[in-house]
C-alpha positions in Angstrom: 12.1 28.4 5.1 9.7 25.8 5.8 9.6 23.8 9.0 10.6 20.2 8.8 11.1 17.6 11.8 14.0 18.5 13.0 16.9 15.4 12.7 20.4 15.9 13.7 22.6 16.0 11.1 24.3 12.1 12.0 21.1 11.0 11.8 19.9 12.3 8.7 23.6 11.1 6.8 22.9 8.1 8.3 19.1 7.7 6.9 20.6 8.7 3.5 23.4 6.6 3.0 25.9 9.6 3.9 27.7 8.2 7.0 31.5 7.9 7.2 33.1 6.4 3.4 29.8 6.4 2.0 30.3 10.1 0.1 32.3 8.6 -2.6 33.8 9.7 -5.8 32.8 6.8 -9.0 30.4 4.1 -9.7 29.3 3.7 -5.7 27.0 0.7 -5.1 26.3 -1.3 -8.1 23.7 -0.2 -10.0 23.7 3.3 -8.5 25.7 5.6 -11.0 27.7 4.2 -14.3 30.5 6.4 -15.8 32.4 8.9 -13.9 31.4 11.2 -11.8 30.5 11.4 -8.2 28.2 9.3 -5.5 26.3 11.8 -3.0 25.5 8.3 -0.8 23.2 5.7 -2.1 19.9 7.6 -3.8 22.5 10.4 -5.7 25.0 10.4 -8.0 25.8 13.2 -10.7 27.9 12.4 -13.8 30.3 14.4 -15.1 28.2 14.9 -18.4 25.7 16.7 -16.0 23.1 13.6 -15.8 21.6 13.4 -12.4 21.2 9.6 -10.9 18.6 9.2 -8.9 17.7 5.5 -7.3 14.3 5.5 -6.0 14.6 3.9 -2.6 10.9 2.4 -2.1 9.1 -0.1 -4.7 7.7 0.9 -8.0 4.2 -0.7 -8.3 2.0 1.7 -10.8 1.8 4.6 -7.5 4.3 6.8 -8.9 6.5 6.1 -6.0 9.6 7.2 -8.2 8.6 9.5 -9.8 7.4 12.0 -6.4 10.8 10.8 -4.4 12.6 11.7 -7.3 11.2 15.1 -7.6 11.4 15.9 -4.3 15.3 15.3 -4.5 15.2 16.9 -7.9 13.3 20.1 -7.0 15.8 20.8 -3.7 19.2 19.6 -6.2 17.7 22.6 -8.5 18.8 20.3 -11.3 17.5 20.1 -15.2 14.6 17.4 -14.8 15.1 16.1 -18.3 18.3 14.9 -17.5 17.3 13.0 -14.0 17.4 9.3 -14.5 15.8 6.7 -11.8 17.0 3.6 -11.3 15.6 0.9 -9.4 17.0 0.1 -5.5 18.3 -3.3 -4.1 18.0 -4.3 -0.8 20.0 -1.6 1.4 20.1 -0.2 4.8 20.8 3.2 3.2 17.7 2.9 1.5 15.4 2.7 4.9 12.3 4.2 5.3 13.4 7.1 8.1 9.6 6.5 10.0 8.9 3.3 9.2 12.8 2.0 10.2 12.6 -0.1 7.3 12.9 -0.1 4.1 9.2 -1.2 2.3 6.6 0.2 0.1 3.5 0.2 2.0 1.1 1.8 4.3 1.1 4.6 2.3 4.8 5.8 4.0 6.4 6.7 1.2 6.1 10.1 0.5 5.4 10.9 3.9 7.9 9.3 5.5 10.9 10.0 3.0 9.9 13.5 1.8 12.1 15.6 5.2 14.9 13.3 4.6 15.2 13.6 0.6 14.7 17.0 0.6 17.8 18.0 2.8 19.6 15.8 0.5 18.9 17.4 -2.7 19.2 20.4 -0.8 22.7 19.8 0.5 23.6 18.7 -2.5 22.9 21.6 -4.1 24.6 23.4 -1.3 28.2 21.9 -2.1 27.8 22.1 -5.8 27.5 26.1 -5.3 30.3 25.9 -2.2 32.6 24.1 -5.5 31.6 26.5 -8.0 32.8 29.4 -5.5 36.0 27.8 -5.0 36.6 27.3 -8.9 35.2 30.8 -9.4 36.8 32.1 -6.1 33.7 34.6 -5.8 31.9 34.3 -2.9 29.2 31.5 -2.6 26.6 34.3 -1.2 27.0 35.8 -5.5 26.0 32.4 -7.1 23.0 31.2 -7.9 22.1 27.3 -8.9 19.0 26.2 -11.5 18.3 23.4 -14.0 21.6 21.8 -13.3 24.0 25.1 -13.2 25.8 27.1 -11.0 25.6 31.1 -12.3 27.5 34.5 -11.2 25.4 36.9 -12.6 27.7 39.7 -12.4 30.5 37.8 -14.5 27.8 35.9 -16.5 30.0 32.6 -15.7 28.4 29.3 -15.5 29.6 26.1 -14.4 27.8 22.9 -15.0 26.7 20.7 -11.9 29.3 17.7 -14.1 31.8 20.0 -13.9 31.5 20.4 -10.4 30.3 16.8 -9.3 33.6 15.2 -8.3 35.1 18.6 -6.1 31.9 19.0 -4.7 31.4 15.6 -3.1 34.6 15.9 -1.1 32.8 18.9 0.8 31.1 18.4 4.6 27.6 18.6 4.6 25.5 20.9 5.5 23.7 20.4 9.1 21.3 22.5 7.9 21.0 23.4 4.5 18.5 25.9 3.5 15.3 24.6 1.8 13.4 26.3 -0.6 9.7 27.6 0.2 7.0 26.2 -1.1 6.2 28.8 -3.2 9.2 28.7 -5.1 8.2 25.4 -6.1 8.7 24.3 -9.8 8.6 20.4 -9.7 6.7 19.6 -6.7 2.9 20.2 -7.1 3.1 20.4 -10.7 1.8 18.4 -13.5 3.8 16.5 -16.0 4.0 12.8 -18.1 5.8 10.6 -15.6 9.2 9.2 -16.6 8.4 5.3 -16.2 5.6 6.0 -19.3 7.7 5.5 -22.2 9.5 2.5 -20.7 5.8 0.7 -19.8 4.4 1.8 -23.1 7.3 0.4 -24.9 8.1 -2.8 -23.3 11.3 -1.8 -21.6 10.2 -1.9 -18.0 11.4 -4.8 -16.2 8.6 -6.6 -14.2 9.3 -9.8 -12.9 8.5 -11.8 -15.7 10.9 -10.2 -17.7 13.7 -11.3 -15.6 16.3 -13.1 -18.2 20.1 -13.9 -18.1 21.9 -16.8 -20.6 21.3 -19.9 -19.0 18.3 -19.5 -17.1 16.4 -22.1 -16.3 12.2 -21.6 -15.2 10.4 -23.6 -12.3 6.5 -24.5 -12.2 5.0 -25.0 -8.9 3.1 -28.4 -7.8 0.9 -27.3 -4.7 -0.9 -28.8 -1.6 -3.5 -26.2 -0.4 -1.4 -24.4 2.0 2.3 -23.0 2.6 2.5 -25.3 5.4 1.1 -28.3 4.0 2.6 -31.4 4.7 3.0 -32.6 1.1 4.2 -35.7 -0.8 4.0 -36.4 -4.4 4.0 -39.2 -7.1 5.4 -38.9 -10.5 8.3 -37.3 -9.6 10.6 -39.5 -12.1 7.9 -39.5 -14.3 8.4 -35.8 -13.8 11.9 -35.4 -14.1 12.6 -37.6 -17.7 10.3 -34.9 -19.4 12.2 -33.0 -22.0 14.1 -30.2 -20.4 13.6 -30.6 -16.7 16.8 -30.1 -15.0 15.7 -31.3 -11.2 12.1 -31.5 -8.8 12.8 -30.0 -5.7 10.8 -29.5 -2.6 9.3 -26.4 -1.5 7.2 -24.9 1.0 3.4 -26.9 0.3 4.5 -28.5 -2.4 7.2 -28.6 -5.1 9.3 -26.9 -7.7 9.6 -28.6 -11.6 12.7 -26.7 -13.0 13.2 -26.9 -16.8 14.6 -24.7 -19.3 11.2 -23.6 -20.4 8.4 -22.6 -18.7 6.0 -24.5 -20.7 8.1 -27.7 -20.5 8.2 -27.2 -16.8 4.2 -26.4 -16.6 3.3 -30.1 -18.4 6.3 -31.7 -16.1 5.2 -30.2 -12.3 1.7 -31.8 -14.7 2.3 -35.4 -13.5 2.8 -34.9 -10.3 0.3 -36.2 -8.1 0.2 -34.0 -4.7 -1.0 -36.3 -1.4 -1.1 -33.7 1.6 -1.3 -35.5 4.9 -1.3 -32.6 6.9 -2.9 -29.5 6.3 -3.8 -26.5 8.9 -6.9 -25.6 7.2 -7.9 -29.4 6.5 -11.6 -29.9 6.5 -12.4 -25.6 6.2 -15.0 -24.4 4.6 -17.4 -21.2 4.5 -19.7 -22.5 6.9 -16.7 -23.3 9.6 -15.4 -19.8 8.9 -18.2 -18.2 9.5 -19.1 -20.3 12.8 -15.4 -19.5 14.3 -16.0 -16.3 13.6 -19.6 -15.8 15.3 -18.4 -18.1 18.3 -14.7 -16.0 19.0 -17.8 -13.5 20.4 -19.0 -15.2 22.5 -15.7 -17.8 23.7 -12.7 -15.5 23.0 -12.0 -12.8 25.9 -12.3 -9.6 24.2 -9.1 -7.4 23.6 -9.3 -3.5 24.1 -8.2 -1.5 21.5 -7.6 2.5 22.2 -9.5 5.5 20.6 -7.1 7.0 18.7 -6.5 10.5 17.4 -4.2 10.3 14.6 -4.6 13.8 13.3 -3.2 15.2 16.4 1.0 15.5 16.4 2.0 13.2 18.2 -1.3 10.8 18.1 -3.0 10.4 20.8 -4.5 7.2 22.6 -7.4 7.1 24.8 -8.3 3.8 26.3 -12.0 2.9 26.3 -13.5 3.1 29.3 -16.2 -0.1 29.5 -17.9 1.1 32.4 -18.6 4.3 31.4 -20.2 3.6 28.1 -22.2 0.5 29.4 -23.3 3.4 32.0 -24.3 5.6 29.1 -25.6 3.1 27.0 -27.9 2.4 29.9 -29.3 5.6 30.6 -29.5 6.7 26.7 -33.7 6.9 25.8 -33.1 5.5 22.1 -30.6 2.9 20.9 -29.8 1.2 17.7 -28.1 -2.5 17.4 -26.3 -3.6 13.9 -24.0 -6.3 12.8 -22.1 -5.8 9.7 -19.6 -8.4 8.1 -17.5 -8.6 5.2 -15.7 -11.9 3.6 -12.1 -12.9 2.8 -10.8 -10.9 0.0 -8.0 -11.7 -2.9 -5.4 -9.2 -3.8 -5.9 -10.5 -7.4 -3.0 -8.6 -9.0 -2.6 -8.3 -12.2 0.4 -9.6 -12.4 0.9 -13.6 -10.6 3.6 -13.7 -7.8 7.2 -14.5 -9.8 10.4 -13.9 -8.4 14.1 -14.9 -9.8 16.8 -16.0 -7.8 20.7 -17.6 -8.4 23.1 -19.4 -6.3 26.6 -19.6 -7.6 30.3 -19.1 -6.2 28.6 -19.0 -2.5 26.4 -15.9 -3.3 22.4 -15.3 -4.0 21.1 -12.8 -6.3 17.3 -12.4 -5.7 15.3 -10.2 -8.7 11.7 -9.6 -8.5 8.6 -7.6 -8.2 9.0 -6.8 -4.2 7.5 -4.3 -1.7 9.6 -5.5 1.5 13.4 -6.2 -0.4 15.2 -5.9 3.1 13.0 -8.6 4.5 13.4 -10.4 1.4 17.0 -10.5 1.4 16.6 -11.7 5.3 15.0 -14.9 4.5 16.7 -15.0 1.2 19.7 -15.5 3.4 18.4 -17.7 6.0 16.9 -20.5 3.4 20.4 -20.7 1.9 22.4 -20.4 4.6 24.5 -17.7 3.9 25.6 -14.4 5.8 23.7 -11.3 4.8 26.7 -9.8 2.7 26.5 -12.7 0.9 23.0 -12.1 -0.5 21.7 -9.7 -3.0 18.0 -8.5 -3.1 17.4 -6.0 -6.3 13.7 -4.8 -7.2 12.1 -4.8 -10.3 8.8 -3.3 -11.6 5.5 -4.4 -9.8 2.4 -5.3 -11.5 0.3 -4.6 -8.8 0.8 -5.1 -4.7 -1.3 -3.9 -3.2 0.0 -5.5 -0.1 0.4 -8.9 -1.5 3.9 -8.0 -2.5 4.9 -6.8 1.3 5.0 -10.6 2.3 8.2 -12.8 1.3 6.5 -16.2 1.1 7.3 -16.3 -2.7 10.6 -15.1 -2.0 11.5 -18.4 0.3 9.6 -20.6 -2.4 11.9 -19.0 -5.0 15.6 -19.3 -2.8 14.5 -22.8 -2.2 13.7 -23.6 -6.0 17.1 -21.9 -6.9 19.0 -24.2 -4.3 18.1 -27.1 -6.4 19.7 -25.5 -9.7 23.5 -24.1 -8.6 24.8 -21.7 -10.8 21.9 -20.8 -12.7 18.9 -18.0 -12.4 15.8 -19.6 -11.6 12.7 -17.7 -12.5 9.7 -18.9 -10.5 6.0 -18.6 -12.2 3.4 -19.1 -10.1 0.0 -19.8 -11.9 -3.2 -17.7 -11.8 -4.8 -20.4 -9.8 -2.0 -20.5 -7.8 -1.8 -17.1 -6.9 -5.3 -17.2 -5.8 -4.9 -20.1 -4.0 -1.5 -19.2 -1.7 -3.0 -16.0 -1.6 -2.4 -13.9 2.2 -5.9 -13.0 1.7 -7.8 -9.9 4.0 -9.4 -11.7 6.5 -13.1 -11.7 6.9 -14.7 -10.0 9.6 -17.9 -9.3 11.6 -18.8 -6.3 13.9 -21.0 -5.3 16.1 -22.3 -2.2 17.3 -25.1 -0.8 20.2 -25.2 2.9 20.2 -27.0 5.5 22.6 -29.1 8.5 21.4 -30.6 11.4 22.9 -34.3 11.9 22.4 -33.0 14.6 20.2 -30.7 11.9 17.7 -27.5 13.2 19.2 -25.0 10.5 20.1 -23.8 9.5 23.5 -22.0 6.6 23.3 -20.8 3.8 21.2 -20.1 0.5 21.7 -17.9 -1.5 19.0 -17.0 -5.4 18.9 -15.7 -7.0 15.9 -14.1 -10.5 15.3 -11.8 -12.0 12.9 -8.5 -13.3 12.0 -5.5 -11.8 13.0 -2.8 -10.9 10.4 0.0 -10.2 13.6 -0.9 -13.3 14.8 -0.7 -15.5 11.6 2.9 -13.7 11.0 4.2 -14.2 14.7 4.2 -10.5 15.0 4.1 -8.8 18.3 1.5 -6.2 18.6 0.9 -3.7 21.3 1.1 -5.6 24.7 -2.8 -5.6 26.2 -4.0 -4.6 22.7 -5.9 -6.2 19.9 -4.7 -6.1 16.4 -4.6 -3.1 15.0 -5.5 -3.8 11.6 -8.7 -5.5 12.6 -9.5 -3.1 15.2 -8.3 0.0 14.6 -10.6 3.0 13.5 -13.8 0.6 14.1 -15.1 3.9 16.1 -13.3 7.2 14.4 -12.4 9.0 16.7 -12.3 12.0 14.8 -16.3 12.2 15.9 -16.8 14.6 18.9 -19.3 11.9 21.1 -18.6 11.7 24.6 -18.0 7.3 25.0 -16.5 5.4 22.3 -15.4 1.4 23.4 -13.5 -0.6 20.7 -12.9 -4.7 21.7 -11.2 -7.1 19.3 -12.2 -11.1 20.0 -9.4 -12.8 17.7 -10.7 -16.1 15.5 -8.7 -19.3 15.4 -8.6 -20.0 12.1 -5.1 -20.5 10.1 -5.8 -19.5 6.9 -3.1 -17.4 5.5 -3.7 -13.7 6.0 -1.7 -10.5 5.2 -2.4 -7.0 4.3 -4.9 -5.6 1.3 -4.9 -2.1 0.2 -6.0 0.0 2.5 -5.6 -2.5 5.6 -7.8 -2.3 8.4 -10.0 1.0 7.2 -10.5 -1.8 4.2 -13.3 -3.1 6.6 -13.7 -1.1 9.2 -14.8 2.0 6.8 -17.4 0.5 6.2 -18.4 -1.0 9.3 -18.1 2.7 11.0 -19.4 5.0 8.4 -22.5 2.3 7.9 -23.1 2.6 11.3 -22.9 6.7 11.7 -25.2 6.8 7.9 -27.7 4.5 10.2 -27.3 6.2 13.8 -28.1 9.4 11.0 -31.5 8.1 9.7 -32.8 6.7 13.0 -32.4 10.3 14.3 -34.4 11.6 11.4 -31.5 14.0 10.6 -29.6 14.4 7.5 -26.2 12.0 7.3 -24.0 14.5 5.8 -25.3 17.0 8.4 -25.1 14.8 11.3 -21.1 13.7 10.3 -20.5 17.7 9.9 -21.9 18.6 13.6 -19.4 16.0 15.2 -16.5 17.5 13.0 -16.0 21.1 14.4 -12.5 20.3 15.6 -11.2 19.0 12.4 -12.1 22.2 9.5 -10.8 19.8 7.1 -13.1 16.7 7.8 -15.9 19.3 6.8 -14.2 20.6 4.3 -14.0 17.5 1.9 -17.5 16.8 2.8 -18.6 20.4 2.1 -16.6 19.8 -1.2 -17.7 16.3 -2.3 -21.9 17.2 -1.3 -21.6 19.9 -4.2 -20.1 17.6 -6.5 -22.2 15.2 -6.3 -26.1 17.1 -6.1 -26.5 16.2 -2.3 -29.0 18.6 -1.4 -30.4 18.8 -5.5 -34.2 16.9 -5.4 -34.3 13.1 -5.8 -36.3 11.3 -7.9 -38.3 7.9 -6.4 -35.8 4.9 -6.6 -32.6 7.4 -6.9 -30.4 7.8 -3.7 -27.6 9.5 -2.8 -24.7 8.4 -0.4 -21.7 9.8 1.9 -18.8 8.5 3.7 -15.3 9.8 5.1 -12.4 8.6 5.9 -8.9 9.8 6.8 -5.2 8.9 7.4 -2.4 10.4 8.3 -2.7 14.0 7.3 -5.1 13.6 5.0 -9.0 13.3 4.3 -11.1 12.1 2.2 -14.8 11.9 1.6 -16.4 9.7 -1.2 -20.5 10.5 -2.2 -21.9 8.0 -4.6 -25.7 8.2 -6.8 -27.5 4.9 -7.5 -30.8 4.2 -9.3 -32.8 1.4 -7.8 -35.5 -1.0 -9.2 -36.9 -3.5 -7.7 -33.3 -5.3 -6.9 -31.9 -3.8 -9.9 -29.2 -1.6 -9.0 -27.1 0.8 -11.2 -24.5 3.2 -9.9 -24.8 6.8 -11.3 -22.0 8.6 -10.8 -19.2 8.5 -7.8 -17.8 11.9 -6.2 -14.1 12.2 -4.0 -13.0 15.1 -2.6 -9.5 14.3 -1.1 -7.1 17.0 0.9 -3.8 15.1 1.1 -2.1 18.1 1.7 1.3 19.0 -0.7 0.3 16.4 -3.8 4.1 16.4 -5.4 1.7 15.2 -8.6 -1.8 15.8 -8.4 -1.9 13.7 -11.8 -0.7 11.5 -9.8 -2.9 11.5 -7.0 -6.6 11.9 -9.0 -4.8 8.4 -10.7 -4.1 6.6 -7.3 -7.8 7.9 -5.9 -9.9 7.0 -9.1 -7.8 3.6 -8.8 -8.1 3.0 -5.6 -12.1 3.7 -5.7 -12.5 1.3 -8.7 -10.4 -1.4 -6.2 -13.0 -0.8 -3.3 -15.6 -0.9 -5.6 -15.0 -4.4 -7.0 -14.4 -5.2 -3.2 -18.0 -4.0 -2.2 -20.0 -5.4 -5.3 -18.6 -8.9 -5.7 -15.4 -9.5 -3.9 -15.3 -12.8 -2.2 -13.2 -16.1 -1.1 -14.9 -19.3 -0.6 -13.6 -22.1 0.9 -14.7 -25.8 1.0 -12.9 -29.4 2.0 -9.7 -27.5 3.3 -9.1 -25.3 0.1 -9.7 -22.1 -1.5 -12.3 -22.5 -4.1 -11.7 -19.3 -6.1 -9.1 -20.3 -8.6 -9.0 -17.5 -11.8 -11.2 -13.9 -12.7 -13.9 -16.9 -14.1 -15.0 -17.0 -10.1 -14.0 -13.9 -8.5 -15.6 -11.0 -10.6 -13.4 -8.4 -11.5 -14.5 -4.4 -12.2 -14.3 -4.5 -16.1 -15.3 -0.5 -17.9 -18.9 -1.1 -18.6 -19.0 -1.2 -14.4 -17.5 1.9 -13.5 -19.4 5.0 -13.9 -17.9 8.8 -14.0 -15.4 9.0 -11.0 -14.9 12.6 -10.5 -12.0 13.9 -8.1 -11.0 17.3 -6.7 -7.9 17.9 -4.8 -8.2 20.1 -1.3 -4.9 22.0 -0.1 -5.5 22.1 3.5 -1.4 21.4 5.0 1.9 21.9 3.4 2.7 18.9 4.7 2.2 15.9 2.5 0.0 13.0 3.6 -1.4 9.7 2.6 -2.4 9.2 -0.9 -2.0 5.4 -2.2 -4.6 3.7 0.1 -6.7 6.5 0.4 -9.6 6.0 -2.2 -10.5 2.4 -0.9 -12.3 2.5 2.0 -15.0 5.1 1.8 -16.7 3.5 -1.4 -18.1 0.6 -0.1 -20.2 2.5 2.8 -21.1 5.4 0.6 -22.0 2.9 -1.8 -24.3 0.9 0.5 -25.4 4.4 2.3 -26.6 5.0 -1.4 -29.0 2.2 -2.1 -30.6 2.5 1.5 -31.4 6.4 0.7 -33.1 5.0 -2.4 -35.4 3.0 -0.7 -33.3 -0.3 -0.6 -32.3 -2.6 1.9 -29.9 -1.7 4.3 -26.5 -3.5 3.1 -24.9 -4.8 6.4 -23.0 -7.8 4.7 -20.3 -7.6 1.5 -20.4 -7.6 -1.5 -23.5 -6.1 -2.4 -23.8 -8.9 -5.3 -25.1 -11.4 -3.7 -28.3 -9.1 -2.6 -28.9 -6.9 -5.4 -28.4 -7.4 -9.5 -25.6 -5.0 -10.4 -26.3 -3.4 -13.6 -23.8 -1.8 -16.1 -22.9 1.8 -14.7 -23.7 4.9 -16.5 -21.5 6.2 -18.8 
């Protein structure tokens, strides 16, 4: 039997929604299990028609979050998979995340921190259904056997179905312990097959947030200053409200809500108002003031230490940097190199504009849309209306795309607040494109800077890291490590995965209030680059190759070399290049797992065309490596549009990016062949969803300058080389 964390078994019940009264016979919560049968907690029911209920406790956003927490419950139950049905959660302490302590979709925690608990539940489930069948059999349970949803004695040949058994078998205790299967015994995890949520997407029958509909709902447009905490006033309001179909204009956060019974008629309404803002935190901002705040925080903002930390060791480990000693080094090392890389703000630019649906009526709220945090949703939910937390219900649709965006409750509040103004009726909120874009929580821009100390022979000594930029802790009021910097602008600047003797990471924190939040891949979204740009460069000075030099430094970590080993034969790295062709490398890694990304470009003049792009990823267990080569190839097509043209511009106190017309998007004739290959090196599984972002952008740039091109130090690549169509 496999080793898992161990959790006692109060614990666990608890993390499952199995305490005391939850292990109920019926319909449990609402939404959970319809028709008889029985409720193993929150996640499980099983009907008495044999159908297994399974409600997918984390958000659905394209990741195939349901579909791997479903089969790991699945594969443990030993039930038939084409009768498992997943249903979407709600807001629910049953449903938290057992390592994060919360229950969100992000950070790549979902697998990873879900996949002990959820397989002790399917396998205690499965543990009582066979205890049941031995009482209705009275056989011994040792002589049964349970698979694809039935309980056998092979020496009788009798059978009993897991709905026959359902209702007996969830008055049983628990098992502390119930015995897991080995991985080898596997027939749903680590397997491919078509995901469930397919048919529904193909169809039209998923529920996304814009498909939100009851009778009688009514639709609000948004009129907006230039930021959530705008001081805003407006004219036109009773213009406004004697349009056809407007119910009421109500304030929100920036700005205000036009509710009507039709979006349209509530678009041309919110139309004639005239937004005066007479107070704005960003008023006056623009690209130039950015970038001088964040240049000056260097030099005017004391510097914040951040740790080295090992997170492939169990439990992590955290060195502090040690200033003296690497100023020491960097003083005695013969050769040293200087670099300053930066990158801009960034959109999430989902595909799908930020809506979300909300109803007040008889003293309780009902909040439906596309969200990645629903128990902090139904927290604010609850405190913009002003009702106790029982009274408020949070229930997740589809998501069109997060990518972090989704993790903050801004358009939660603006929806409650919108809602407030129509009692009794479901409001459906539609932000704009240009909306979107401009309330975005965008990933901040940042600059670093590096001095590092060489032997005469190109080895490394030491390594000295500053970068500067907004804080997203900050901007939330979050509390951070006390005597730390952020760690999602200063984590990982240095990877300390590399075996160099003095590594110092310092984080100077720019005051700028322009709304911030997390982007796919958080702070390896910049500081890949920033680090494996600088290694690549360290590399060349000391005449040696870049993969090689990455590969020395990686003795203690087998599987660092391994992907790199993997992803240089992939891609040709050692195969002859021809003049104006160059070849790339970076690595990056996460918890329990690795990933290394090689890229080919062509080069002329300042034409540049990308040839082909290599992964090699070792995750560990992949429930779905379908799965997985989808969420790397995505994720690498995401960096990639980050690296060649993603960028937010600012001027006169608002963002200037307002649709796709101004903030290039990756369309098919960009992306050349992405090939990825799937490493087993743990049976653990790791980090998949954010994984296949950050090493594209420094393999990318590591590319052009092994071609014969400038060395890319500042994102996106666009606005100092011509991209050209990719190769087919």
């Amino acid at each position: 039997m496999e080793t898992l964390a161990k959790v006692d078994r109060r614990s666990l019940l608890k993390a499952l929604g199995l305490g005391a009264g939850a292990l109920v016979i019926g319909a449990g919560p609402a939404g959970a299990q319809g028709g008889s049968g029985a409720q193993f907690g929150a996640m499980l029911g099983i009907g008495a028609d044999g159908a297994v209920t399974i409600v997918c406790p984390s958000s659905e956003m394209g990741q195939g979050t349901q579909e791997a927490l479903a089969r790991i419950i699945a594969e443990e139950l030993d039930c038939d998979w084409a009768h498992v049905i997943i249903r979407q959660p709600w807001a629910d302490k049953a449903f938290i995340n057992p390592v994060a302590k919360r229950q969100l979709t992000a950070n790549s925690m979902t697998v990873t921190g879900y996949y002990p608990a959820l397989r002790r539940l399917g396998a205690a489930a499965r543990a009582v259904l066979i205890d049941a069948a031995a009482a209705k059999l009275a056989v011994p349970a040792s002589e049964l056997s349970a698979s694809k949803g039935q309980v056998r004695h092979v020496s009788s040949n009798r059978v009993l179905g897991y709905g026959e058994l359902a209702a007996a078998a969830s008055a049983l205790p628990l098992p502390a312990e119930p015995k897991l299967k080995m991985a080898a015994d596997f027939a749903l995890i680590g397997k491919r097959s078509p995901r469930k949520d397919l048919a529904a997407k193909v169809t039209g029958r998923a529920e996304f947030g814009i498909d939100v509909h009851e009778d009688g709902m009514l639709v609000a447009a948004l009129s907006l200053g230039p930021h959530r905490h705008a001081k805003a006033s407006a004219t036109g309001i009773d213009e406004a409200k004697a349009m056809p179909g407007v119910k009421a204009v109500v304030p929100v956060n920036g700005g205000y809500a036009v509710i009507a019974d039709r979006f349209w008629r509530a678009r041309k309404a919110a139309e004639k108002l005239l937004v005066t803002v007479s107070e704005s935190p960003i008023a006056g901002l623009d690209d130039a003031k950015v970038a001088a705040a964040i240049s000056s925080a260097f030099d005017t903002v004391p510097a914040e230490p951040f740790p080295d930390v090992d997170i492939v060791s169990i439990p992590q480990r955290f060195t502090p940097g040690n200033p003296e000693a690497v100023a020491k080094a960097l003083a005695a090392a013969p050769r040293k190199l200087e670099a300053e890389y930066s990158v801009p703000y960034l959109a999430h630019a989902t595909l799908e504009p930020l809506v979300c649906s909300a109803r007040l009526k008889d003293g309780e709220l009902l909040v439906r849309g596309p969200l990645q945090a629903p128990e902090a949703s139904r927290d604010i939910a609850a405190k913009v209306a002003g009702l106790p937390l029982e009274k408020v219900r949070v229930e997740v649709t589809y998501i069109g795309g997060g990518f972090g965006r989704k993790w903050s409750i801004d358009f939660v509040e603006v929806a409650v607040q919108a809602a407030l103004g129509a009692p009794g009726h479901m409001v459906k909120t539609i932000w704009t494109r240009e909306q979107d874009f401009a309330q975005d929580e965008f990933r901040p821009a940042f600059t670093a800077r590096y001095t590092a100390g060489m032997a005469e022979d190109g080895k490394l000594l030491a390594m000295d890291s500053r970068i500067a930029g907004q804080s997203i802790n900050r901007f939330h009021k979050r509390k951070g490590p006390p005597g730390q910097g952020d760690p999602s602008a200063a984590a990982m600047l240095v990877y300390g995965v590399y075996d160099f003797p003095d590594k110092l990471i310092r984080y100077h924190p720019a005051d700028l209030s322009i709304p911030v939040g997390f982007w796919r891949s958080v702070t390896l979204s910049q500081n890949a680059f920033f680090a494996e740009s600088m290694i690549d460069e360290v590399a060349r000075a000391a005449k040696a190759d870049p993969l090689a030099y990455r590969r020395a430094m990686l003795a203690k970590h087998p599987r660092g070399v391994a992907v790199l080993d993997k992803v240089a034969a992939m891609i040709g790295w050692n195969a002859k290049r021809a003049k104006g062709r160059g070849r790339g490398v970076a690595l990056s890694y996460a918890d329990n797992a690795w990933c290394a990304q090689a890229v080919e470009v062509s080069l002329k003049g300042k034409a540049l065309t990308i040839e082909r792009i290599a992964c090699a990823f070792d995750c560990g267990l992949a429930i779905d490596p379908a799965s997985v080569e989808a969420q790397m190839s995505g994720g690498i097509i995401f960096g990639l549009q980050a690296a060649l043209w993603g960028e937010v511009h600012f001027a006169d106190g608002a963002v200037t990016s307002a649709n796709f017309s101004d903030y290039r998007m990756a369309t098919l004739a960009d992306v050349p062949r992405v090939e990825v290959a799937l490493l087993h090196g743990s049976d653990r599984p790791g980090s998949v969803g954010e994984s296949g972002v950050p090493g594209i952008a420094p393999a990318l740039a590591n590319a052009i300058a092994d071609a014969g091109g400038p060395r890319i130090r500042k994102l996106p690549i666009a606005n100092s080389l011509d991209i050209q169509e990719a190769r087919a």
